[in-house]
C-alpha positions as CSV (number, residue, x, y, z in Angstrom):
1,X,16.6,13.9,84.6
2,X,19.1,15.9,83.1
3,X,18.8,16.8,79.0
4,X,22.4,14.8,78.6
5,X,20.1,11.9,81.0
6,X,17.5,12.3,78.7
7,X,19.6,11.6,75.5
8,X,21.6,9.0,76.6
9,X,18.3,7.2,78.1
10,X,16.8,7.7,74.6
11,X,19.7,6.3,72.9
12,X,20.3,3.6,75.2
13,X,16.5,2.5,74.7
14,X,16.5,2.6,71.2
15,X,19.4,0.5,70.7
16,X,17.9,-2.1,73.4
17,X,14.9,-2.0,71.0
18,X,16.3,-3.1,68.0
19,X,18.4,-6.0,69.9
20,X,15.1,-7.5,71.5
21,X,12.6,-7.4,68.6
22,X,12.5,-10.3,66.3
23,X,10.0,-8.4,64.0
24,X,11.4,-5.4,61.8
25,X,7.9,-3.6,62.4
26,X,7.7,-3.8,66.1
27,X,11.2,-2.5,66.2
28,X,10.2,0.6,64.2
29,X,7.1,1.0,66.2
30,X,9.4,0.8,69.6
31,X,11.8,3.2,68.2
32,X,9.0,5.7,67.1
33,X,7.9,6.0,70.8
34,X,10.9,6.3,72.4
35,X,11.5,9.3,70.3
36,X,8.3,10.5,71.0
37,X,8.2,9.6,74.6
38,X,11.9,10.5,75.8
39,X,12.7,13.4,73.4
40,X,9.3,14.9,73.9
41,X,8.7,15.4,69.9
42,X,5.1,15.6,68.9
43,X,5.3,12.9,66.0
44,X,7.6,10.5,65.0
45,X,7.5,8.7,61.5
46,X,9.8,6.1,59.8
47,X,9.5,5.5,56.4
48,X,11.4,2.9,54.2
49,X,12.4,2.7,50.4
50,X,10.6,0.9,48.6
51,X,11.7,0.8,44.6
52,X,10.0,-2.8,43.4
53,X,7.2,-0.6,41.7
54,X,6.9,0.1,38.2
55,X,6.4,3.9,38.1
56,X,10.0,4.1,40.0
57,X,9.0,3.3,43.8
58,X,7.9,4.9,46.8
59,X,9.3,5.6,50.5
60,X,6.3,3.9,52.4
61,X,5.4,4.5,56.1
62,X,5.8,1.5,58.2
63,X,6.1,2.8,61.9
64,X,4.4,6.1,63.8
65,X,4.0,7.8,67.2
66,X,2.7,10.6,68.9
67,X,-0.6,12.8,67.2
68,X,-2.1,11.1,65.3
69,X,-3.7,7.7,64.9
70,X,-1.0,5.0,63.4
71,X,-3.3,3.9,60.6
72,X,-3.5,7.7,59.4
73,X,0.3,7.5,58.5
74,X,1.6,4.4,58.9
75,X,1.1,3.3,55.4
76,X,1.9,6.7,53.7
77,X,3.3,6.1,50.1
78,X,5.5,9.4,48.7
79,X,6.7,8.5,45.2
80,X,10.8,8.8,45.2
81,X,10.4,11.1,42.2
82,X,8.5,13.9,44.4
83,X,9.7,17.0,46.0
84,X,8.4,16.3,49.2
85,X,11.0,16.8,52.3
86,X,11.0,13.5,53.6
87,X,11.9,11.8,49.9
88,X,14.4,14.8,49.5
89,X,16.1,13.7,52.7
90,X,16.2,10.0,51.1
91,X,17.9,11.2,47.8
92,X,20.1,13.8,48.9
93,X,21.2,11.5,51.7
94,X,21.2,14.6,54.8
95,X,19.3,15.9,57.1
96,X,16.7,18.6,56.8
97,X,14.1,20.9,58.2
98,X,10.9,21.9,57.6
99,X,8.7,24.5,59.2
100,X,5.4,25.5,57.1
101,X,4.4,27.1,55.0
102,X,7.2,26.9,53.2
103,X,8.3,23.9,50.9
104,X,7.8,20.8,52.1
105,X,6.4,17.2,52.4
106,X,2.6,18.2,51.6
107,X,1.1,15.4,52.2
108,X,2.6,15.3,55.7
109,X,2.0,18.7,56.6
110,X,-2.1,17.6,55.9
111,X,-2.0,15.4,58.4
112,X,-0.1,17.6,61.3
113,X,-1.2,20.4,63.4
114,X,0.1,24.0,61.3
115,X,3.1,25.7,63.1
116,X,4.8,23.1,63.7
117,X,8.7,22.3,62.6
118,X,9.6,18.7,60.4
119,X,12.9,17.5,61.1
120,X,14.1,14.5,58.4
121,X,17.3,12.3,59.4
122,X,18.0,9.8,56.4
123,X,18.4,5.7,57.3
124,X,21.8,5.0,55.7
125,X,22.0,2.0,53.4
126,X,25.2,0.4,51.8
127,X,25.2,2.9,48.7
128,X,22.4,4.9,49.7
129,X,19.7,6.0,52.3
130,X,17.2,3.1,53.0
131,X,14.7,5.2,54.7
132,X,13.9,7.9,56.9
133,X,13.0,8.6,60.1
134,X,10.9,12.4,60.5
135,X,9.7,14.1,63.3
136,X,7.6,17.1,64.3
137,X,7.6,19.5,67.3
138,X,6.0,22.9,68.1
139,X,8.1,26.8,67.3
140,X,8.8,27.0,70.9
141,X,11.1,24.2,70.8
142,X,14.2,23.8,69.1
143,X,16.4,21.3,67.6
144,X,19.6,20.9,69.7
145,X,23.1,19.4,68.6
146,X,21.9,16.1,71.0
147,X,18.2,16.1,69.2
148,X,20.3,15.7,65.6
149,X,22.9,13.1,67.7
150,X,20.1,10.6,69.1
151,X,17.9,10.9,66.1
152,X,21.4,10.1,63.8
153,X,22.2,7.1,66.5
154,X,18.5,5.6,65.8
155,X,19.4,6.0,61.9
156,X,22.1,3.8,62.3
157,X,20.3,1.4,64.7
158,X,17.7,1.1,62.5
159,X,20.3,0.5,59.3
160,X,21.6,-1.8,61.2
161,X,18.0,-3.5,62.3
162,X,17.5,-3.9,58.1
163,X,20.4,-5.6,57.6
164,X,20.4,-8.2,59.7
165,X,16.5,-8.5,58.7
166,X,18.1,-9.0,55.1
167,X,20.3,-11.3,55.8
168,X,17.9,-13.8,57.9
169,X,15.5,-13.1,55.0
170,X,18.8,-14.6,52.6
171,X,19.6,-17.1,54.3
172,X,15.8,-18.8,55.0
173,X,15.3,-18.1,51.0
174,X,19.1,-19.8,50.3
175,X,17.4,-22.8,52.5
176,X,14.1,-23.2,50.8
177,X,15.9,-23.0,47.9
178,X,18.5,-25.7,48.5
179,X,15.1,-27.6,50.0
180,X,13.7,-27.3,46.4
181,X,16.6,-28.1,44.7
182,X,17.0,-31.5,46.5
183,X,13.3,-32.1,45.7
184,X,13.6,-31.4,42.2
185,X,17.0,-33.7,42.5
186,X,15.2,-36.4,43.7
187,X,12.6,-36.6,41.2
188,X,15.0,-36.2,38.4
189,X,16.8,-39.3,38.9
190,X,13.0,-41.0,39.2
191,X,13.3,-39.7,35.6
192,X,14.5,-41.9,32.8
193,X,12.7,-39.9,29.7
194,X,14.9,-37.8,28.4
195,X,11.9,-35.2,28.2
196,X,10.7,-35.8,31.6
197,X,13.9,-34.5,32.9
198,X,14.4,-31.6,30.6
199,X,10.7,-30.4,31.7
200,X,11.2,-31.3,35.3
201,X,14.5,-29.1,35.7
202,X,12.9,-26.2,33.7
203,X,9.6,-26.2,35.9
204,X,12.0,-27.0,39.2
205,X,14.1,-23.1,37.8
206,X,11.2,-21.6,37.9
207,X,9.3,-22.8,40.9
208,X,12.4,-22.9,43.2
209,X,14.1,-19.6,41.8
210,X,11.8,-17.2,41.2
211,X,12.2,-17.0,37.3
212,X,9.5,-16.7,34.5
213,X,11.2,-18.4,32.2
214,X,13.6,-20.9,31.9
215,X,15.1,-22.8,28.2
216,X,17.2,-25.9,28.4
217,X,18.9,-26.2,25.1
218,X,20.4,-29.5,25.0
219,X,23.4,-30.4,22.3
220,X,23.0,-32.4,18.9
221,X,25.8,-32.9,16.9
222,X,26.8,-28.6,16.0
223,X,23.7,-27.3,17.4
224,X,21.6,-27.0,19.9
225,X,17.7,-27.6,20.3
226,X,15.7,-26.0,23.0
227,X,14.4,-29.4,24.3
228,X,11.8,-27.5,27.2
229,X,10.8,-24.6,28.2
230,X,9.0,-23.6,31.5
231,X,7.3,-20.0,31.0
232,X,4.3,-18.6,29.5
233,X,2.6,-20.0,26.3
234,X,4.0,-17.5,23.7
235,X,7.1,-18.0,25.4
236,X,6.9,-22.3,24.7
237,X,5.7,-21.8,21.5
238,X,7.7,-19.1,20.2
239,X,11.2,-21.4,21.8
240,X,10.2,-24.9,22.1
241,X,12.1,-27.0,19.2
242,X,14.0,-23.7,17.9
243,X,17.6,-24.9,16.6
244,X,20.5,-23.0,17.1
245,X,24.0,-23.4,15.2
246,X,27.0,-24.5,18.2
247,X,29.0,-21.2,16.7
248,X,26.2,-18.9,18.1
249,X,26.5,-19.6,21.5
250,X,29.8,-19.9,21.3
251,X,30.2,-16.3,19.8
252,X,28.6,-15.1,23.0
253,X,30.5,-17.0,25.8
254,X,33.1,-14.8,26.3
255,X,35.6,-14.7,29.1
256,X,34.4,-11.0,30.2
257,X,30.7,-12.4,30.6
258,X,31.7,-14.9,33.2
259,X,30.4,-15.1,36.9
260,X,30.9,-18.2,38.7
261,X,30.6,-21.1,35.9
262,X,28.0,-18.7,34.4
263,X,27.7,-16.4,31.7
264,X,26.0,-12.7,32.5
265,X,25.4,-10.7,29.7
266,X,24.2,-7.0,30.5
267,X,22.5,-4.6,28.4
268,X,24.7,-2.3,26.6
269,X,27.4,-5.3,26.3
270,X,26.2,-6.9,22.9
271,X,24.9,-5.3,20.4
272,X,22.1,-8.4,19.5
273,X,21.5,-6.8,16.1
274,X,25.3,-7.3,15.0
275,X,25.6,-11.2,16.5
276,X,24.1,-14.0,14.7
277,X,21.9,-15.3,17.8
278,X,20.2,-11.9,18.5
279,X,17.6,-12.6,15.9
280,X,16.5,-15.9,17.6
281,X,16.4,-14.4,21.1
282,X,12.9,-14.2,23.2
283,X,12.2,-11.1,24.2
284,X,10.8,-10.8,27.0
285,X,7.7,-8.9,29.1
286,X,8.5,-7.8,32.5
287,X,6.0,-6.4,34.5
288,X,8.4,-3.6,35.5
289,X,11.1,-1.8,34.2
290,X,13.4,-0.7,36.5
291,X,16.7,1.3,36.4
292,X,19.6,0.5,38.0
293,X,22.7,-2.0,38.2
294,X,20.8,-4.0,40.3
295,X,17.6,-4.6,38.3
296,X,17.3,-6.9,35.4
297,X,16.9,-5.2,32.0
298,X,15.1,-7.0,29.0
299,X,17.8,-7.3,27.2
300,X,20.0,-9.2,29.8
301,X,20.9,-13.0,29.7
302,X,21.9,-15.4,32.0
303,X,23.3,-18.7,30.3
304,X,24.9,-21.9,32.6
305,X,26.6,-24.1,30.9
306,X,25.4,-28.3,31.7
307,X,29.1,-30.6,31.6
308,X,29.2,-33.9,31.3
309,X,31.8,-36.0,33.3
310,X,35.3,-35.0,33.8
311,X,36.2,-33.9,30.6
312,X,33.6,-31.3,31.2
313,X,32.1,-31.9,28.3
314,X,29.7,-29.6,27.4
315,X,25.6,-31.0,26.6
316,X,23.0,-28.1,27.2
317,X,22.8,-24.6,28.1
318,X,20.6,-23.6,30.8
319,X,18.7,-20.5,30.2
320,X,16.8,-18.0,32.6
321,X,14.5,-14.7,32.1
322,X,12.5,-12.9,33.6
323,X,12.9,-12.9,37.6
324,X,9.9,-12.0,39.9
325,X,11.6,-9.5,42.1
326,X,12.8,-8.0,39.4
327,X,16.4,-8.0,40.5
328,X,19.2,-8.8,39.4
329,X,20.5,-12.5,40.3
330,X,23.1,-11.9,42.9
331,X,26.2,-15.1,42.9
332,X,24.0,-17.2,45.3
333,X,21.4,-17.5,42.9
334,X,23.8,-18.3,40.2
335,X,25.7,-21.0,42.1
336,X,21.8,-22.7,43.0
337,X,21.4,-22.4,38.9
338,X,24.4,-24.2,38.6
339,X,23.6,-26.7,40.7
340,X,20.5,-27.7,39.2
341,X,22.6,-27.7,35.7
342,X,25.1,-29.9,36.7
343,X,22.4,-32.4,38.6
344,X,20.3,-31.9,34.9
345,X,23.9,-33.3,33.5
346,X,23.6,-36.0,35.6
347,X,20.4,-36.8,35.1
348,X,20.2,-36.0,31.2
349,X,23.5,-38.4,30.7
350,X,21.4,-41.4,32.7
351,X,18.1,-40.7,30.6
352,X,20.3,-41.0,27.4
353,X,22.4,-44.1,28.7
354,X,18.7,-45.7,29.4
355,X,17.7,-44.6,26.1
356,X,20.5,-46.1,24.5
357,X,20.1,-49.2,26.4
358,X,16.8,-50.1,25.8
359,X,17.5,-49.1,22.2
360,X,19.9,-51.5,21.8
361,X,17.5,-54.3,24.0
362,X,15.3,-53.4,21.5
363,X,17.2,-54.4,18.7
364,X,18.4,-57.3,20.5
365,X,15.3,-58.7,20.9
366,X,14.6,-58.4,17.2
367,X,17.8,-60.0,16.2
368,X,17.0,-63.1,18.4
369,X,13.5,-63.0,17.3
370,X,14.9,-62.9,13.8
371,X,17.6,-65.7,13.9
372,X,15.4,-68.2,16.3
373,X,12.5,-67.5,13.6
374,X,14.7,-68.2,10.9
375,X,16.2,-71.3,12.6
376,X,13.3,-73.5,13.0
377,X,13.1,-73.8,8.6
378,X,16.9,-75.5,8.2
379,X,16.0,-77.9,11.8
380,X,12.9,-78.7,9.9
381,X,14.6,-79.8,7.0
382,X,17.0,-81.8,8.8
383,X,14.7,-83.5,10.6
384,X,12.6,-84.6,8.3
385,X,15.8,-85.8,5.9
386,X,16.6,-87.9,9.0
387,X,13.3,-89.5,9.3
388,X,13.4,-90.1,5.3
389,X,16.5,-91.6,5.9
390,X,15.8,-94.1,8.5
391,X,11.9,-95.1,6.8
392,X,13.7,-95.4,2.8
393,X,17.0,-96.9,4.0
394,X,16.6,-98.1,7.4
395,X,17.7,-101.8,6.1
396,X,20.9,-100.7,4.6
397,X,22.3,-98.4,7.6
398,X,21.7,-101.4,9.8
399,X,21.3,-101.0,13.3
400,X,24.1,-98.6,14.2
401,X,23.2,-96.7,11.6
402,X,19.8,-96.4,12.4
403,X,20.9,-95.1,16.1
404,X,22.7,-92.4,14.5
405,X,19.4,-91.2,12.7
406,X,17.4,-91.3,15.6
407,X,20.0,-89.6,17.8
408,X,19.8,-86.5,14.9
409,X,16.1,-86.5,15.5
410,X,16.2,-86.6,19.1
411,X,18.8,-83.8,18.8
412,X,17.0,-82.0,16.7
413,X,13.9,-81.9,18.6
414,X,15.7,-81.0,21.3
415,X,16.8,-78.0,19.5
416,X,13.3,-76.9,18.2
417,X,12.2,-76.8,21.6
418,X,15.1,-74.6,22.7
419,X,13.9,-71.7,19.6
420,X,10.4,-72.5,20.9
421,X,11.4,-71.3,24.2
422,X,13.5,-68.0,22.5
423,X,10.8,-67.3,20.3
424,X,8.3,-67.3,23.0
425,X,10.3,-64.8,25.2
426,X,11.0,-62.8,22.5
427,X,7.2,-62.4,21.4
428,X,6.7,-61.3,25.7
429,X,9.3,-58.9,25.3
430,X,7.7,-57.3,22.5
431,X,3.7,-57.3,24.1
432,X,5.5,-55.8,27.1
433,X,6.9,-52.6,25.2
């Protein structure tokens, strides 16, 4: 086989690799070989970026080949601030070499037979490498123009490989997600407390979304009262019941904040020291600190407004903090937030109706209560001027007059049995409550 044969072969089987492997790890491990196997390299390592750590991430082996044992290298960690080649490569974004004893990737050059040559081709990524994949070869051979071209092709393959890995990862997270928020839905309208459904949206943020926090502050009259809170214990009792003036939310909900039906606020954007609701604002602990656009900062806050009907009127303020991955929400996760705030609308509009409702049962049942009690004294007296009437002066109403009296009896008894009934349905609404 011809060196062009070769390359094209190696190519060809790289690419094949990445379109039959399900598993991002076997597909690394396949690639690894074929560059070893069909190139004739000595060692082949791939290594991925991974910046979720809070002392500024790490480009961590996940695939090897060739001289030594997988385990020795496979789960390599290089910290992304170092000077070693293979993190240079990921940061600068090119290609390099390596050939000892100069400069290099130290801990790699441990591990690997001296004399021999590191060659570093960067994973591209959508604003910057993802990884990299390195090899290693003896002095007598060299790197050709076709060695760079085939490793480069992999590079991409394997770009390509993480991408669709992400997006499969997206979309079963955007299903579990929308699984949870239909959950959470469904036992919201088995709510009719107005508590139970503040906590139950709160706890359903956090357990579907992947926050650490999450505030509902629901609106009385010109303010606003955080009505639950789903978070840690100095968050709820440092939040729970705080009341905050209309005017300082609405000092915050500017147009230039807006994403979606949202509000994102960035660090940098306010200054909280010169607005009125920056002295009532939770700060809160992250376990990591990352920099970046796409990493949430302390500072940051995400508010979703709750409407009511088609007036969009406007009832609560959902409030997140604090996300796992540490990440930034992206518009998917904003739009699921939404959703559970405007199912929370729904469902805080039917616990107040109820609450009304049986409010005003209640006060119906004490009116009738009231009246029926306060009917039987008048019937009583009528009664018993009837029966006066017919025992002093039965002689002188004669008979029809008589009938009349007893008919204003009868009636009346009638009657007293009629409150007897009210009263008594009255008194089992009340033991029932």
């Amino acid at each position: 086989m011809s060196a062009a044969e070769r390359y094209l072969t190696a190519l060809s089987e790289v690419i094949a690799e990445a379109n039959r492997q399900d598993d991002l790890d076997d597909v690394l491990d396949g690639v690894a070989r074929i560059f070893v196997k069909r190139l004739g390299f000595g060692f082949c390592w791939i290594g991925l970026v991974d910046s979720s750590a809070s002392d500024g991430g790490y480009l961590v082996g996940r695939a090897s080949a060739g001289l030594l044992p997988p385990e020795r290298v496979s789960h390599l960690h290089l910290p992304l601030d170092s000077q070693e080649a293979a993190v240079r490569a990921v940061r600068e974004n090119r290609s390099l070499t390596v050939f000892p004893p100069g400069e290099g990737n130290r801990e790699m050059l441990d591990l690997l037979a001296t004399g021999m040559t590191q060659a570093y081709v960067p994973i591209p990524g959508p604003r910057s490498a993802q990884g990299v994949i390195g090899v290693a070869y003896s002095r007598e051979r060299s790197m050709t123009d076709a060695d760079w071209l085939v490793l480069r092709g992999g590079a991409q393959q394997v770009s390509l490989v993480l991408k669709y890995t992400r997006l499969l990862d997206r979309a079963h997270r955007d299903t579990t997600r929308w699984a949870g928020v239909a959950a959470v839905s469904e036992r919201l309208h088995g709510c009719l407390s107005l508590s139970d459904v503040l906590n139950a949206v709160a706890q359903g943020v956090v357990d579907v979304l992947g926050f650490r926090l999450a505030a509902i502050n629901v609106r009385e009259g010109n303010e606003y009262r955080v009505a639950a809170v789903a978070g840690s214990p100095d968050a709820r009792k440092s939040l729970l019941g705080m009341r905050v003036p209309y005017a300082e939310f609405a000092e915050i909900l500017r147009p230039e904040f807006r994403v979606s039906n949202s509000y994102l606020i960035r660090h940098g954007q306010v200054d909280w020291s010169k607005v009125s609701i920056g002295a009532r604002i939770y700060h809160s602990r992250l376990e990591h600190d990352l920099n970046g656009p796409e990493y949430w900062h302390p500072d940051d806050m995400l508010l979703v407004p709750m409407y009511r009907g088609k007036e969009h009127e406007l009832i609560g303020i959902l409030s997140v903090d604090e996300p796992v991955d540490g990440l930034l929400p992206n518009i998917n996760t904003i739009r699921v937030l939404e959703t559970f705030a405007n199912q929370a609308a729904v469902a805080i509009s039917n616990a107040q109706l109820f609450g009304e409702l049986e409010t005003r049962n209640q006060e119906l049942a004490e009116f009738a209560y009231s009246v029926t009690h306060d009917l039987k004294t008048p019937l009583t007296t009528v009664r018993g001027y009837a029966e006066a009437l017919s025992m002093l002066y039965g002689d002188q109403l004669g008979p029809e007059g008589q009938s009349y009296a007893q008919k204003i009896q009868d009636g009346v008894d009638r009657m007293a049995v009629f409150i007897d009934d009210l009263l008594m349905l009255t008194r089992a609404t009340r033991l029932s409550e």
